[in-house]
N, C-alpha and C positions, 0 to 999 in steps of 0.2 A: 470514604473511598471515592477517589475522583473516577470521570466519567470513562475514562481510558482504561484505568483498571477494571470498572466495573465492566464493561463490553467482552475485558479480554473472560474477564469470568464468566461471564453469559456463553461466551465458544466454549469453553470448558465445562461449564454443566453440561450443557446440550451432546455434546461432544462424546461426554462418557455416558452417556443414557442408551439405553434400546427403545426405550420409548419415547414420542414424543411429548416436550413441557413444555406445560401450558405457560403463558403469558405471567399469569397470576399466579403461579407457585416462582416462576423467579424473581418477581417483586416480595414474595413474604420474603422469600431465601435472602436478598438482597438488601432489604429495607427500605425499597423507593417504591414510587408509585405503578400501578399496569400504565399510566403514560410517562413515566421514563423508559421502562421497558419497550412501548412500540416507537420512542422515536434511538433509543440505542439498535432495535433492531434496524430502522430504516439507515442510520450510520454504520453499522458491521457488512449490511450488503452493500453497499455505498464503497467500502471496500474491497468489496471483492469478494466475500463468503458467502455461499452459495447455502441459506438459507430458505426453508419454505415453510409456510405457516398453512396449518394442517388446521382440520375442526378440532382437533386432540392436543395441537400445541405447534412446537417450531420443531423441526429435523435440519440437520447437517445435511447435505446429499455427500456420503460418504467420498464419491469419485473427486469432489472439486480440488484443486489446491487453494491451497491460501494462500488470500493478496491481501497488500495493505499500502496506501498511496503515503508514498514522503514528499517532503519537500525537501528542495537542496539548492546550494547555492556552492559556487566554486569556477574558478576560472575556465577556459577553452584548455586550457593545457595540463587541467587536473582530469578531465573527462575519463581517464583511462583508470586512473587511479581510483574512481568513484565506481568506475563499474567493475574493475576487477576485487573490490569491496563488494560488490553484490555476488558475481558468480562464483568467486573462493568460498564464498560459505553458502554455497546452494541454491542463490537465488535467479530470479532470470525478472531483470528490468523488459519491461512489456510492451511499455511506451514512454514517450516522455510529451509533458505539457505542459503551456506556459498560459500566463494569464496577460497576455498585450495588450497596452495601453489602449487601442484602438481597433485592433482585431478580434480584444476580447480571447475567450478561451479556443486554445489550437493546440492539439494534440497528433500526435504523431507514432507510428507502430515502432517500436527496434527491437523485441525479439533477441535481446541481446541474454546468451544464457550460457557461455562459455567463453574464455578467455579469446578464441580463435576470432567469433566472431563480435567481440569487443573490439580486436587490432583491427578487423576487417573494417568495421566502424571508424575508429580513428584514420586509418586509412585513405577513406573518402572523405572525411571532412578534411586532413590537411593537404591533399589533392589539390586543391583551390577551389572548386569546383562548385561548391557548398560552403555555407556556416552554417556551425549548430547553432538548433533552434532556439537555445538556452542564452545565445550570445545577440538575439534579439531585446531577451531584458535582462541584460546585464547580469548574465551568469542564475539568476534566479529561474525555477522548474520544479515540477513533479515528474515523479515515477510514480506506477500503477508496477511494483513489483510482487513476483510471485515465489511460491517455495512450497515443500512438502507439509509444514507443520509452521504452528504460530512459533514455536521456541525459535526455529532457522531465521524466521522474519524479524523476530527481537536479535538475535547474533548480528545479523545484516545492520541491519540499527543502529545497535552499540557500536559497529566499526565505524559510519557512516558518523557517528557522534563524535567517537574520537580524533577519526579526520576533519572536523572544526565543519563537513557538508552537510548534516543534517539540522533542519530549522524546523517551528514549529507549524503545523497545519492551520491554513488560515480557512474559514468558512463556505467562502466560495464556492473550495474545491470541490466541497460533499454534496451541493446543490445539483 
């Protein structure tokens, strides 16, 4: 099981429990080590899952939603197209960040979580006024996107995949 699977499995045990698990009962359940398990947890919060490690184990805080950071690449003139692939299937891009050559990581809010306020976005960047940030390196960024459930975040995904936008997570980003 690579490490992607196993992490989405670690939300999923803990997920359907009333009680909190321990560290050590998801490494026998799993077959890895208790330090796979706390550096997979330090990556699932890293994305946004609103984890806490109890003296009893780890708990979900029921209220959070789930996020999980992509990476994408795609021109200024796909922009719309990328996010209306996130808000048609439930999701709301949160922010967008880029890793520059010289400015290093910069990140930015957009709250973008429906179609309206997607055009409102496009909007203002074809204004003149602004470019996206994205068009500093060459079409390449992250999203910190959110959603009700991990299933919505994998829908969002799969479209984000089939439109040629979604690339793989480079290191960095989880630091």
């Amino acid at each position: 099981m690579d490490g992607e699977t196993r992490r989405k499995k670690i939300i999923e045990i803990i997920r359907k429990c009333d009680t909190p698990v321990s560290g050590t009962a998801l490494a026998k359940e799993l077959d890895v080590s208790r330090q796979v398990i706390v550096t997979d947890m330090a990556l699932i919060r890293a994305n946004g899952v609103d984890i806490t490690s109890t003296n009893r184990g780890y708990v979900i805080n029921a209220e959070s939603k789930c996020k999980r950071i992509i990476k994408s690449h795609h021109t200024d003139d796909e922009i719309l197209d990328e996010l209306y692939a996130i808000v048609d299937n439930g999701g709301c891009a949160e922010n967008i960040i880029i890793n520059h050559r010289y400015y290093n990581r910069l990140e930015a809010p957009l709250n973008v979580s429906s179609r309206r306020a997607a055009k409102e976005f496009m909007e203002a960047i074809k204004s003149g006024k602004s470019k996206s940030l994205s068009s500093a390196t060459s079409g390449y960024h992250y999203h910190v996107i959110s959603a009700d459930s991990e299933e919505t975040l994998d829908v969002i995904e799969e479209e984000l995949k089939e439109k040629g936008f979604w690339l793989p997570l480079d290191d960095w980003i989880l630091q």
